[in-house]
mmCIF file of the N, C-alpha and C atoms, coordinates in Angstrom:
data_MODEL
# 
_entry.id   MODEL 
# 
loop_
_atom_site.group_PDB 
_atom_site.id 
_atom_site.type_symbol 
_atom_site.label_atom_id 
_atom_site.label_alt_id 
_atom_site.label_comp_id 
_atom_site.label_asym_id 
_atom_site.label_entity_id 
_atom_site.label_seq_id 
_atom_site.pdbx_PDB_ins_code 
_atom_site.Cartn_x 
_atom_site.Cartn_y 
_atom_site.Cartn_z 
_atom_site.occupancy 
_atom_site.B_iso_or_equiv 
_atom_site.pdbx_formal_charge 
_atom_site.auth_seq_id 
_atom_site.auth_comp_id 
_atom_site.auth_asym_id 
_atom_site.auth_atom_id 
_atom_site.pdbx_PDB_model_num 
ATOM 1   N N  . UNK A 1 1  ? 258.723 -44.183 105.837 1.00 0.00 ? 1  UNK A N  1 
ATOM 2   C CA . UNK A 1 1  ? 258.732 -45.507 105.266 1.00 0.00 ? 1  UNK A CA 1 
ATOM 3   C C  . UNK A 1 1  ? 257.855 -46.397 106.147 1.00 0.00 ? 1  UNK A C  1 
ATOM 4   N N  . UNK A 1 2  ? 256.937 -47.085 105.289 1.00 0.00 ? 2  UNK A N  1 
ATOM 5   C CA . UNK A 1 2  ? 255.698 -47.979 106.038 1.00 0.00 ? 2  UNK A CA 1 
ATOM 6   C C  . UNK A 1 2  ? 256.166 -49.483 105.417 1.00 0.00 ? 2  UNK A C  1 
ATOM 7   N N  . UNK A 1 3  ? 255.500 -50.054 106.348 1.00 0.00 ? 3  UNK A N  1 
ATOM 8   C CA . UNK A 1 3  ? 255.476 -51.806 106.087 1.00 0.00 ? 3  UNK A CA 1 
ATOM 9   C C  . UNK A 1 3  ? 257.067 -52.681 106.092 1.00 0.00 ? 3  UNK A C  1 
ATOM 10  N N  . UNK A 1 4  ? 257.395 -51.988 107.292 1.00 0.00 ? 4  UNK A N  1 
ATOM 11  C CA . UNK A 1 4  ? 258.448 -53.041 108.053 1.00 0.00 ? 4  UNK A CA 1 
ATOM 12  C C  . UNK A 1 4  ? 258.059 -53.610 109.191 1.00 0.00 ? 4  UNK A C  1 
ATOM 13  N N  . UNK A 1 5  ? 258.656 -54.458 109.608 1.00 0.00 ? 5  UNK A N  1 
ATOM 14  C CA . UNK A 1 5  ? 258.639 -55.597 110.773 1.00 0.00 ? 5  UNK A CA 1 
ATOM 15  C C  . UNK A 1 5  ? 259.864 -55.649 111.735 1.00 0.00 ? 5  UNK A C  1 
ATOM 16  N N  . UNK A 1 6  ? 259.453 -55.062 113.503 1.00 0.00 ? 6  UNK A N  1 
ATOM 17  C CA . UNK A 1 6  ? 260.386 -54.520 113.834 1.00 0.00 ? 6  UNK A CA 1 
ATOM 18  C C  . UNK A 1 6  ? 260.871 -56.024 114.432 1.00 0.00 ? 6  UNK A C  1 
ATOM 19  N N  . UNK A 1 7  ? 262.292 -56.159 114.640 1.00 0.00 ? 7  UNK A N  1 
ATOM 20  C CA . UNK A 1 7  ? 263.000 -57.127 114.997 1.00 0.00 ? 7  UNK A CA 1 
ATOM 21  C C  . UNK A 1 7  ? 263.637 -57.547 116.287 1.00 0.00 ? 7  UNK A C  1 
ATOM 22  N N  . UNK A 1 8  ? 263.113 -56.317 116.710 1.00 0.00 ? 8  UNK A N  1 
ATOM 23  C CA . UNK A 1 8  ? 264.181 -56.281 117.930 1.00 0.00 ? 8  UNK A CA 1 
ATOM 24  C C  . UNK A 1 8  ? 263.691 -54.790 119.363 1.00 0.00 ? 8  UNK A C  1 
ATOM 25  N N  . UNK A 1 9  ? 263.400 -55.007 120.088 1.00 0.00 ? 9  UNK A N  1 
ATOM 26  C CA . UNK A 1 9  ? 263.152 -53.826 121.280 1.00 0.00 ? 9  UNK A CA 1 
ATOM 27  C C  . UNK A 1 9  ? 263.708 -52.441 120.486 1.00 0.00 ? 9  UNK A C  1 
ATOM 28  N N  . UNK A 1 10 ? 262.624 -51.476 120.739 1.00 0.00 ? 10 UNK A N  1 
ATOM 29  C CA . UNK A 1 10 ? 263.067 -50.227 120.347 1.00 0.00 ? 10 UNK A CA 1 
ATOM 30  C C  . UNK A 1 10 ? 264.409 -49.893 121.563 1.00 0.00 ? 10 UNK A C  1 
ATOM 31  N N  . UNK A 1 11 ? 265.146 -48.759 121.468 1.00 0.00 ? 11 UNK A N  1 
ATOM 32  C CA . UNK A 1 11 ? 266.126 -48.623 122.531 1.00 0.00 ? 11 UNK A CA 1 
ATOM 33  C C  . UNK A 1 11 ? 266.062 -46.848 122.173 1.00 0.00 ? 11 UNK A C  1 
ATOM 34  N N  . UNK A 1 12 ? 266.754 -46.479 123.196 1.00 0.00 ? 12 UNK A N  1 
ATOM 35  C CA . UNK A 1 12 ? 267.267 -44.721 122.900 1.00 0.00 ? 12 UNK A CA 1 
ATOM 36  C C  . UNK A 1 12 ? 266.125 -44.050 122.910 1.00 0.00 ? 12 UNK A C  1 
ATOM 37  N N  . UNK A 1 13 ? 264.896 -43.823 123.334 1.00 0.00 ? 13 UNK A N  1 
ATOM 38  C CA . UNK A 1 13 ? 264.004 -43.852 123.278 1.00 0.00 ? 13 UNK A CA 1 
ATOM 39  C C  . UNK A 1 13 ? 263.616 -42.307 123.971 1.00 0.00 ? 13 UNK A C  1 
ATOM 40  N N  . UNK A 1 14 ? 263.531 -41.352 123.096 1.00 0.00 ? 14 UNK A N  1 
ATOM 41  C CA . UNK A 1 14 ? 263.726 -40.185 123.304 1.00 0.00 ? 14 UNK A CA 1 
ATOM 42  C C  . UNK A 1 14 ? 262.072 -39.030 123.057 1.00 0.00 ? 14 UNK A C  1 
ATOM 43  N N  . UNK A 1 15 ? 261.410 -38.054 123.266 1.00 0.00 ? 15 UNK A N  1 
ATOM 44  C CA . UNK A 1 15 ? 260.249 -37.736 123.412 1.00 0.00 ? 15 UNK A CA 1 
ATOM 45  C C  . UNK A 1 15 ? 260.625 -36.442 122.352 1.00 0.00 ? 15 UNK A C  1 
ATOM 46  N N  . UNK A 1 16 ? 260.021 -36.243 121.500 1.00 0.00 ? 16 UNK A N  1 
ATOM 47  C CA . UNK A 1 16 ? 260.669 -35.229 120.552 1.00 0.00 ? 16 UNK A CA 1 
ATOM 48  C C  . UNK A 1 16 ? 259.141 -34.619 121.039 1.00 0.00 ? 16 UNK A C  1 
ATOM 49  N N  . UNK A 1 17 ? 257.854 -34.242 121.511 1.00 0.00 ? 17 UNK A N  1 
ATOM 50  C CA . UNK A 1 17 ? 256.845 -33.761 121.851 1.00 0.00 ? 17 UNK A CA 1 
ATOM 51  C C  . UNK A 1 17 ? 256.139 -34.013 122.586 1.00 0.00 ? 17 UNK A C  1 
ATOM 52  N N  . UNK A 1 18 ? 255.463 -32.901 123.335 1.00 0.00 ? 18 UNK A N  1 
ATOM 53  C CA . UNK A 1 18 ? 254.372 -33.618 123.756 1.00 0.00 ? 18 UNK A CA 1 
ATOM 54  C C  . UNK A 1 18 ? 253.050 -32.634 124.280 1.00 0.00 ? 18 UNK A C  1 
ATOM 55  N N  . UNK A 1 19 ? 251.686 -32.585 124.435 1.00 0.00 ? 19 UNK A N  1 
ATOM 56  C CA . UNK A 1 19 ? 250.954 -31.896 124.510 1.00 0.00 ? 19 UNK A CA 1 
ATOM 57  C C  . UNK A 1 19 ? 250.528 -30.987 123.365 1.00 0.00 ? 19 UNK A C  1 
ATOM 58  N N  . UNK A 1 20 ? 250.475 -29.679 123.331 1.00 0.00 ? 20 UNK A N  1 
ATOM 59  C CA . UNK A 1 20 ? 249.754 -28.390 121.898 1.00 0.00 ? 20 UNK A CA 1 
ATOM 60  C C  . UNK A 1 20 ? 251.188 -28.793 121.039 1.00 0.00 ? 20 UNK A C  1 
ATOM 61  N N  . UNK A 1 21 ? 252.494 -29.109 121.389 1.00 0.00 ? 21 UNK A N  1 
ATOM 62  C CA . UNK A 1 21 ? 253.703 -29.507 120.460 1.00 0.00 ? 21 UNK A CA 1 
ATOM 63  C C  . UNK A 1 21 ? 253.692 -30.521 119.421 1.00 0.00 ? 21 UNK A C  1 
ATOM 64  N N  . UNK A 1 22 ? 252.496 -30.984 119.587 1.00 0.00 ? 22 UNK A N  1 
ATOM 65  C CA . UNK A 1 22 ? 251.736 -32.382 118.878 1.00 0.00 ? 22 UNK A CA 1 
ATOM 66  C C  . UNK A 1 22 ? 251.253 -31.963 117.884 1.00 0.00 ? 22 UNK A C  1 
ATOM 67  N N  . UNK A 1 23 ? 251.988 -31.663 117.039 1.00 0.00 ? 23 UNK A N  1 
ATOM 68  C CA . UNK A 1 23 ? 251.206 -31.330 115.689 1.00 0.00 ? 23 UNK A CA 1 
ATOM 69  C C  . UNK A 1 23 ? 249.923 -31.628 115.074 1.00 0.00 ? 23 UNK A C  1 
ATOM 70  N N  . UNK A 1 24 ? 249.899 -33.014 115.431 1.00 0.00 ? 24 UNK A N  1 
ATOM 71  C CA . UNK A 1 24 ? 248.940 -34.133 114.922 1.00 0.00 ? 24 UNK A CA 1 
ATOM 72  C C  . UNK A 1 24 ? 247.864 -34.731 116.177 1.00 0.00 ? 24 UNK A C  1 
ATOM 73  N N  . UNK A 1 25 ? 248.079 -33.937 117.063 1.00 0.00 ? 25 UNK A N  1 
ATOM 74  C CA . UNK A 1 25 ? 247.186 -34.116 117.958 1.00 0.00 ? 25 UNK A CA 1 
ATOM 75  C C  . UNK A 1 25 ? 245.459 -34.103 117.835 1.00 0.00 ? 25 UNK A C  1 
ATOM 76  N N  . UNK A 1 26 ? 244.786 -33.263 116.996 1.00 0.00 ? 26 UNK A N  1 
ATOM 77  C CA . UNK A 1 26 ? 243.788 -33.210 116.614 1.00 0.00 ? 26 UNK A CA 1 
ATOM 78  C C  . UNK A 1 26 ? 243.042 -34.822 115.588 1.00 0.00 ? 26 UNK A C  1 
ATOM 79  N N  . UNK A 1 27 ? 244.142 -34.646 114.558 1.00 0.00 ? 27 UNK A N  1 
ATOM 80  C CA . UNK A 1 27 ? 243.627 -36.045 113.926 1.00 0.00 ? 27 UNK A CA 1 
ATOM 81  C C  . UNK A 1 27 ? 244.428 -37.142 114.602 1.00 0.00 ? 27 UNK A C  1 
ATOM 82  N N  . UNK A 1 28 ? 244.760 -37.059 115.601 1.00 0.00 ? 28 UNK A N  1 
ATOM 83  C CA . UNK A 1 28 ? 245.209 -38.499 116.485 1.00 0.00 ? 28 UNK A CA 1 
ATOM 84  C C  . UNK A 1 28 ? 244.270 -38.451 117.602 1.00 0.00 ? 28 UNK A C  1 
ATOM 85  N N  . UNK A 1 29 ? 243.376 -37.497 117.789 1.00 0.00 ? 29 UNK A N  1 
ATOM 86  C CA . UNK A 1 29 ? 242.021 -38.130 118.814 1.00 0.00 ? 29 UNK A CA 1 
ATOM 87  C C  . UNK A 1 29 ? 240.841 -38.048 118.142 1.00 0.00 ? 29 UNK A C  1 
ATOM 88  N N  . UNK A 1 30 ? 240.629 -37.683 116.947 1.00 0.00 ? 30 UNK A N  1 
ATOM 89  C CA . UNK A 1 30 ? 239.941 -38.033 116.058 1.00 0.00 ? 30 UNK A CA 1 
ATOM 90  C C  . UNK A 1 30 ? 240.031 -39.358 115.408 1.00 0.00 ? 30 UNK A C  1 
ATOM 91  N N  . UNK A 1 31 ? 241.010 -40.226 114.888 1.00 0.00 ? 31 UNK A N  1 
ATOM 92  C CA . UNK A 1 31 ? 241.267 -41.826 114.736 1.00 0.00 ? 31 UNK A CA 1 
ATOM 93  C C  . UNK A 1 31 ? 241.288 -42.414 115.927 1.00 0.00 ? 31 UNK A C  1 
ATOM 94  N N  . UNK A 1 32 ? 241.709 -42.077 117.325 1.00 0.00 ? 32 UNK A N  1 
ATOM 95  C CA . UNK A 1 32 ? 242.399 -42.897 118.052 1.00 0.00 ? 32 UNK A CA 1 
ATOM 96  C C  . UNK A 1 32 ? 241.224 -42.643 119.643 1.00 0.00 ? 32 UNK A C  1 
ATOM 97  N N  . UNK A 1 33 ? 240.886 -41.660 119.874 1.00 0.00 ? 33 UNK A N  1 
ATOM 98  C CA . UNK A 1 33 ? 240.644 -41.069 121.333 1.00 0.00 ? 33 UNK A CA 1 
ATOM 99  C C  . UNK A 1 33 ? 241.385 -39.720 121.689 1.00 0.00 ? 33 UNK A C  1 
ATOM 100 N N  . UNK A 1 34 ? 240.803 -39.437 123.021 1.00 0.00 ? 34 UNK A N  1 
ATOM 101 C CA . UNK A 1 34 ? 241.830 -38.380 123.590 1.00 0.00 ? 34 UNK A CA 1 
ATOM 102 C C  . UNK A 1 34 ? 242.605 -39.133 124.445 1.00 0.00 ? 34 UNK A C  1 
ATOM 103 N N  . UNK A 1 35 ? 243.757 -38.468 124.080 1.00 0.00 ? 35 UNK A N  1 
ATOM 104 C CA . UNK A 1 35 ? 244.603 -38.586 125.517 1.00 0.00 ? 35 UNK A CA 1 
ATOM 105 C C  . UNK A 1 35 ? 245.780 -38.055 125.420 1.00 0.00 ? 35 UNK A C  1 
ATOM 106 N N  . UNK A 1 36 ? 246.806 -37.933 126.382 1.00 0.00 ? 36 UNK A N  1 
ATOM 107 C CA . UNK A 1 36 ? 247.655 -37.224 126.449 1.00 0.00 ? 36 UNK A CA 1 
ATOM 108 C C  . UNK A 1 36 ? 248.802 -37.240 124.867 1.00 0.00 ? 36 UNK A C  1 
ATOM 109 N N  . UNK A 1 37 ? 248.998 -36.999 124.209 1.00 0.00 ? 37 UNK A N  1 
ATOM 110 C CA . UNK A 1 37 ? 249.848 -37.725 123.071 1.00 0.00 ? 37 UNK A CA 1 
ATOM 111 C C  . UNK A 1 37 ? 251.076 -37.327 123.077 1.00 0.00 ? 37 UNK A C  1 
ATOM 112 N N  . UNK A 1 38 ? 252.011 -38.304 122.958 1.00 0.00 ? 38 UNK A N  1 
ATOM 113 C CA . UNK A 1 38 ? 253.672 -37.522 122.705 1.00 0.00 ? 38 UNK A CA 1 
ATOM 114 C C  . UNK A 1 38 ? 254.147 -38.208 121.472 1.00 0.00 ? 38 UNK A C  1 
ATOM 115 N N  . UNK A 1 39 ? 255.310 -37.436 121.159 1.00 0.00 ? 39 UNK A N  1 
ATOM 116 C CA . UNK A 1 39 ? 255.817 -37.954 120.112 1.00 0.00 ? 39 UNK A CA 1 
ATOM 117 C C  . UNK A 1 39 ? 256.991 -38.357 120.408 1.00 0.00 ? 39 UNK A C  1 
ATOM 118 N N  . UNK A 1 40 ? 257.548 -39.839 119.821 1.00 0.00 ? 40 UNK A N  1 
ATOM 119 C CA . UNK A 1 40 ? 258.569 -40.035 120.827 1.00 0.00 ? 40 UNK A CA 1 
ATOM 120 C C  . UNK A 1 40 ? 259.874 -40.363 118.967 1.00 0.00 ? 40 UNK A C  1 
ATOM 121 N N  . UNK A 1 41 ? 260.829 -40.507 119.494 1.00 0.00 ? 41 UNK A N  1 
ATOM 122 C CA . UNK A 1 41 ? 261.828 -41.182 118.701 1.00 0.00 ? 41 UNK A CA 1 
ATOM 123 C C  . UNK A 1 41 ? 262.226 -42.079 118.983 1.00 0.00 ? 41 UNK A C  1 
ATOM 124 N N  . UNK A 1 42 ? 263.452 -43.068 118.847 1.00 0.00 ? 42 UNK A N  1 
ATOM 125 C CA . UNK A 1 42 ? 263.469 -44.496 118.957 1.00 0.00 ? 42 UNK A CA 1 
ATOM 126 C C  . UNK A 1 42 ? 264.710 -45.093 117.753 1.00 0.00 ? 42 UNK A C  1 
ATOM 127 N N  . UNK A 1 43 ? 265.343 -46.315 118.426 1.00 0.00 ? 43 UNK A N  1 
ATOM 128 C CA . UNK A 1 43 ? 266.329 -46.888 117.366 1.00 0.00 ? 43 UNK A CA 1 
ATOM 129 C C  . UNK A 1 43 ? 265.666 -48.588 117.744 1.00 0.00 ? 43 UNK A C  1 
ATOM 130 N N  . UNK A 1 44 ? 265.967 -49.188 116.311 1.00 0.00 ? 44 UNK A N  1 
ATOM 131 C CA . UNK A 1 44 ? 265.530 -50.430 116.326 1.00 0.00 ? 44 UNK A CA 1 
ATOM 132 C C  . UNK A 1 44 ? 266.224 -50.995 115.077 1.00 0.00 ? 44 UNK A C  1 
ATOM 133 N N  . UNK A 1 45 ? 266.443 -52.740 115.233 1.00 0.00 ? 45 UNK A N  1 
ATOM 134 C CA . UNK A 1 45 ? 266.162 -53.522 113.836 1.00 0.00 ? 45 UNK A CA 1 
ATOM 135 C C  . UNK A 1 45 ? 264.844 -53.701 113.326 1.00 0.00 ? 45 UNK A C  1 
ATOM 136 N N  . UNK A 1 46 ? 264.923 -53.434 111.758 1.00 0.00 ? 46 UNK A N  1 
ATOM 137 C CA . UNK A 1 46 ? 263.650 -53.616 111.071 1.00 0.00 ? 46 UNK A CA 1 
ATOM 138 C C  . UNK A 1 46 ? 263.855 -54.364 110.156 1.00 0.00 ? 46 UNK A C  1 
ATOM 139 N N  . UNK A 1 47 ? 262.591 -55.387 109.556 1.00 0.00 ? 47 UNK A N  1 
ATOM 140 C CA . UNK A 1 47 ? 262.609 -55.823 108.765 1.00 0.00 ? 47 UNK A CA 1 
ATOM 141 C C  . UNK A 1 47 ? 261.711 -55.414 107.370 1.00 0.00 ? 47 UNK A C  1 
ATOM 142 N N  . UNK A 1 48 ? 262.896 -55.389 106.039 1.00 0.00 ? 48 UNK A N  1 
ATOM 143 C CA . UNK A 1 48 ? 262.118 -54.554 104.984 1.00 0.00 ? 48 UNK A CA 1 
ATOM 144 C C  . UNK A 1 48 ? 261.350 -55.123 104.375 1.00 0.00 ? 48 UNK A C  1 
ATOM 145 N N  . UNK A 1 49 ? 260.290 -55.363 103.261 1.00 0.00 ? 49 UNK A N  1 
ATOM 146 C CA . UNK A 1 49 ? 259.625 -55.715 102.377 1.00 0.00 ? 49 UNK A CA 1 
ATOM 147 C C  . UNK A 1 49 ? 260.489 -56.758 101.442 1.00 0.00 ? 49 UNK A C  1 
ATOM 148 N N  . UNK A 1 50 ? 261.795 -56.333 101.756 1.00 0.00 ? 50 UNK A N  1 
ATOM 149 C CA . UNK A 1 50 ? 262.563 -57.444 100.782 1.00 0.00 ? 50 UNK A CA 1 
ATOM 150 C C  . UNK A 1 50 ? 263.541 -58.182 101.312 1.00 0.00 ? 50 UNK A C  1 
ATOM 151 N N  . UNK A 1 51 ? 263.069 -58.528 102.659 1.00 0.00 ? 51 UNK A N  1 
ATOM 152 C CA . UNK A 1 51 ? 263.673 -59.083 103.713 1.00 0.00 ? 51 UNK A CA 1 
ATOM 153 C C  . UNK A 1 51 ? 265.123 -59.264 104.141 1.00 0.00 ? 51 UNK A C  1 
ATOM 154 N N  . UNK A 1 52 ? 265.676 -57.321 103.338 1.00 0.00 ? 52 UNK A N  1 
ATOM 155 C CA . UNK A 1 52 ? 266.609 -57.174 104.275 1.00 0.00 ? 52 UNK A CA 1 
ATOM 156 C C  . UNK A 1 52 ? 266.402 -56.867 105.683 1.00 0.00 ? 52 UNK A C  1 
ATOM 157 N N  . UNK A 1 53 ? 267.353 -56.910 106.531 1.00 0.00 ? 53 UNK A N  1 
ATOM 158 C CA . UNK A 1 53 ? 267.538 -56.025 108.172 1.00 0.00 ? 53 UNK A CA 1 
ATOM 159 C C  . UNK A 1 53 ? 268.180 -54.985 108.043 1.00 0.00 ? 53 UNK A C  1 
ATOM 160 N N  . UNK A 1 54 ? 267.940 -53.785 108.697 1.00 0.00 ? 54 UNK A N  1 
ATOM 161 C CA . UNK A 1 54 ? 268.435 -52.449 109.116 1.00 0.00 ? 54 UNK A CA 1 
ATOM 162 C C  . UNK A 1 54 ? 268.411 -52.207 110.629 1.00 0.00 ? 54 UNK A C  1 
ATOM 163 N N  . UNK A 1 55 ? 269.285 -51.197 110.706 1.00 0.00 ? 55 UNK A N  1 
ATOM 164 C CA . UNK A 1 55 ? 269.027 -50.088 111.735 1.00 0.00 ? 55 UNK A CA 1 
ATOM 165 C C  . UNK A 1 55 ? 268.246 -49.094 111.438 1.00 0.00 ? 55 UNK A C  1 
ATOM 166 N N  . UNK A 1 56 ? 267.599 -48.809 111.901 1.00 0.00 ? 56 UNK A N  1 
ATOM 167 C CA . UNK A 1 56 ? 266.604 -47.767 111.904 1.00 0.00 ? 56 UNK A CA 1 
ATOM 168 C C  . UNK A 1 56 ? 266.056 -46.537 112.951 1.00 0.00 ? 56 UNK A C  1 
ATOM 169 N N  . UNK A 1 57 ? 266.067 -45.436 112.705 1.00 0.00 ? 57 UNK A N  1 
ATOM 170 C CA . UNK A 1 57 ? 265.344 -44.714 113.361 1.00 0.00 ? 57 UNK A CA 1 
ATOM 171 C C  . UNK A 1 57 ? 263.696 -44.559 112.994 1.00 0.00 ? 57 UNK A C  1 
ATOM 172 N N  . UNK A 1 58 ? 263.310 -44.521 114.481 1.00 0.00 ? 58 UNK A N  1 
ATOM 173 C CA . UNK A 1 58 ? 261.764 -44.986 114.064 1.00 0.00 ? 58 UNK A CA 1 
ATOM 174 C C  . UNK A 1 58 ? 261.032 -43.509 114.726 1.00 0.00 ? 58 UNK A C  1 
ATOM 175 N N  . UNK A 1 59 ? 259.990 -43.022 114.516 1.00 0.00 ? 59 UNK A N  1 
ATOM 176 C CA . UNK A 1 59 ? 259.196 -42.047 115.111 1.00 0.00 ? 59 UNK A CA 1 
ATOM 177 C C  . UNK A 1 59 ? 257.686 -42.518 115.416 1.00 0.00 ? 59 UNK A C  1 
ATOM 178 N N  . UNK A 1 60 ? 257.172 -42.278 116.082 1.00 0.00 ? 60 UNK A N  1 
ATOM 179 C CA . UNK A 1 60 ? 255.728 -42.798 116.528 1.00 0.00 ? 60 UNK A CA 1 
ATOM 180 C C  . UNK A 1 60 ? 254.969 -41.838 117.504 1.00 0.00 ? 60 UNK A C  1 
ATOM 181 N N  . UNK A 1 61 ? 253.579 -42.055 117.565 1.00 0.00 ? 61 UNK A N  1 
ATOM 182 C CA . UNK A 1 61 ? 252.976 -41.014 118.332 1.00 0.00 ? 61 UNK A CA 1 
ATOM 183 C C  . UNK A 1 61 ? 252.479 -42.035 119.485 1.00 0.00 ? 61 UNK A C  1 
ATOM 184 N N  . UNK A 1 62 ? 252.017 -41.706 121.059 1.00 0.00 ? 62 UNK A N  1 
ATOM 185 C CA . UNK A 1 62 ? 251.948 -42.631 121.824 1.00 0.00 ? 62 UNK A CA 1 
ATOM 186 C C  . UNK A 1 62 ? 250.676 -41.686 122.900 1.00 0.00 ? 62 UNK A C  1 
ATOM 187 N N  . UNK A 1 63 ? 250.082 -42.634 123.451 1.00 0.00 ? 63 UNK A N  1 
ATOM 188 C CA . UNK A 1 63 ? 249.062 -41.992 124.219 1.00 0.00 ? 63 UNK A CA 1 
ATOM 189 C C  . UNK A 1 63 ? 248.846 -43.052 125.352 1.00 0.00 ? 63 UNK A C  1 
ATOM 190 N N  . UNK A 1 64 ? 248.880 -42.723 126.956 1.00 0.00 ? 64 UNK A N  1 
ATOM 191 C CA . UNK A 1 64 ? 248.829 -43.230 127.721 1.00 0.00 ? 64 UNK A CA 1 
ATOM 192 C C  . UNK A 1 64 ? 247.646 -44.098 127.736 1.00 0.00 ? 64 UNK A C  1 
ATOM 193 N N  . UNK A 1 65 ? 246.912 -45.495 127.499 1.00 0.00 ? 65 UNK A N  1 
ATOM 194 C CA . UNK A 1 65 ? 245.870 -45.943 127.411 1.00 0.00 ? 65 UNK A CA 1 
ATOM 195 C C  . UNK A 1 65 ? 245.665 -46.754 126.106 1.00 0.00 ? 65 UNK A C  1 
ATOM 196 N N  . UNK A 1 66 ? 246.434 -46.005 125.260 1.00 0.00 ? 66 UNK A N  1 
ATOM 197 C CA . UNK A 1 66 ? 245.966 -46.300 123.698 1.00 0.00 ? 66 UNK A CA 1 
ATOM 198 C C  . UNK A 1 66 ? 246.966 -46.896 123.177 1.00 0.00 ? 66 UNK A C  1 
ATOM 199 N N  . UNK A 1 67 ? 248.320 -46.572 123.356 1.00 0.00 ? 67 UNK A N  1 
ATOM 200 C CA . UNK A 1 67 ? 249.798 -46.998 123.010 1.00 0.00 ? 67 UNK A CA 1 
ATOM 201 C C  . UNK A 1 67 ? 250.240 -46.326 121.944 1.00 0.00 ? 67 UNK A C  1 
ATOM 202 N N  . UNK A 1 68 ? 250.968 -47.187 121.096 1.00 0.00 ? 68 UNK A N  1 
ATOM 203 C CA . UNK A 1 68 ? 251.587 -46.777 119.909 1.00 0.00 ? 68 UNK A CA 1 
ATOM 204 C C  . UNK A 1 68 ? 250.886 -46.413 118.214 1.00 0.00 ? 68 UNK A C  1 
ATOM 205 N N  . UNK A 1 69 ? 251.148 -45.828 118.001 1.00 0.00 ? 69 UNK A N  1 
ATOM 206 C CA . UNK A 1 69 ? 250.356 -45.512 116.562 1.00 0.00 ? 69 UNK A CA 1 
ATOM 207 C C  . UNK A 1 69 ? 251.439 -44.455 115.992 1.00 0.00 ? 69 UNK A C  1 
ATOM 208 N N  . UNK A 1 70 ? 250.751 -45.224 114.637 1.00 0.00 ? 70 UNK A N  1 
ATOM 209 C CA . UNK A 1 70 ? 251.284 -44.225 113.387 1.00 0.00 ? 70 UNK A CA 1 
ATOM 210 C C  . UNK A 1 70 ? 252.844 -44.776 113.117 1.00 0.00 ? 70 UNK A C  1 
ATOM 211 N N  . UNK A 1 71 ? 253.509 -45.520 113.512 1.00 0.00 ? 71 UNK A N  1 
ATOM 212 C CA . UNK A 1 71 ? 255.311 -45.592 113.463 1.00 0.00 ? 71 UNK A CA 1 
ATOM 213 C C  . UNK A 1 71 ? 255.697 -45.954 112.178 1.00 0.00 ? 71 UNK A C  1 
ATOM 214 N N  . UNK A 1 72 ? 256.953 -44.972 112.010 1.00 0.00 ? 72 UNK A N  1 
ATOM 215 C CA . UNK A 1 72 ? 257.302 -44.296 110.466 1.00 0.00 ? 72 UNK A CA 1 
ATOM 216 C C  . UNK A 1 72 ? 258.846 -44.984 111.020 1.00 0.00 ? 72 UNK A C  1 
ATOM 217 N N  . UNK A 1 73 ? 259.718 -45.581 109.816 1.00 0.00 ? 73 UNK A N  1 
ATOM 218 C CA . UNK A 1 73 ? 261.108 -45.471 109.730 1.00 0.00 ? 73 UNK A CA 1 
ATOM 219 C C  . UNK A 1 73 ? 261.384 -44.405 109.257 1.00 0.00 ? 73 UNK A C  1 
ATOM 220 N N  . UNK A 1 74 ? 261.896 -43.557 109.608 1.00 0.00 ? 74 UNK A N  1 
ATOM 221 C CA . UNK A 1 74 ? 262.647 -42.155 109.394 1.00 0.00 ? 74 UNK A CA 1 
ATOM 222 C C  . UNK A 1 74 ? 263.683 -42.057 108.291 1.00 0.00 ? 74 UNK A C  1 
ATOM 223 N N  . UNK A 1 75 ? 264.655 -43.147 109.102 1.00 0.00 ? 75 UNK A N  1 
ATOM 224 C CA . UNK A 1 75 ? 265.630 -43.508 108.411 1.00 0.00 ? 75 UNK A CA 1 
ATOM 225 C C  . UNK A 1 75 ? 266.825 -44.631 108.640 1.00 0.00 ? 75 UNK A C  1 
ATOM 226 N N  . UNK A 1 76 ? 267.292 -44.792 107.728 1.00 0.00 ? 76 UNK A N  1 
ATOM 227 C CA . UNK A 1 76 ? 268.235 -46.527 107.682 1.00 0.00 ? 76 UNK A CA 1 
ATOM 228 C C  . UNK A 1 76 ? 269.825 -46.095 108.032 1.00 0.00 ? 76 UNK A C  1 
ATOM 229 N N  . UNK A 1 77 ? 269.709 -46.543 109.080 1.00 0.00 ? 77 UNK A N  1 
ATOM 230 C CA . UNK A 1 77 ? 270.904 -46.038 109.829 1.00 0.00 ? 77 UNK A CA 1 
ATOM 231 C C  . UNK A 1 77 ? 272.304 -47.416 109.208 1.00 0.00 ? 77 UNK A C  1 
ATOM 232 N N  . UNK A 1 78 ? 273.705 -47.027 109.441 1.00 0.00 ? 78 UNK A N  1 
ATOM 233 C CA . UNK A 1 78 ? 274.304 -47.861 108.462 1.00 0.00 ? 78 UNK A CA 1 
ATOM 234 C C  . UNK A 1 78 ? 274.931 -48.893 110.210 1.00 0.00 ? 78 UNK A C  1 
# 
């Protein structure tokens, strides 16, 4: 899920990859640069398109230099 607005500090902030475990490593230094990339997980408030708030689990890919890219809500935590 794309096009929320996060509300609040990610927290729980956990590394689900990192290095050849990077699935997406190839077309993330192809858009972005090289650099080390991990994939991390994450809990946050988001804001939706229809300006409810959630909890959310968020996923994102991250590269020392470059930062954050790509961040997906996973899912709407209750």
């Amino acid at each position: 899920m794309t096009g929320f607005k996060l509300r609040d500090e990610i927290t729980d902030i956990e590394v689900i990859a990192v290095g050849k475990a990077v699935r997406d490593r190839r077309k993330l230094a192809k858009a972005y640069g090289r650099g080390r990339w991990r994939k991390l997980k994450g809990l946050a408030l988001v804001e939706l398109p229809d300006s409810s708030v959630h909890k959310a689990e968020l996923h994102w890919y991250e590269a020392h230099g470059i930062g954050r890219k790509d961040m997906k809500a996973k899912r709407l935590l209750k």
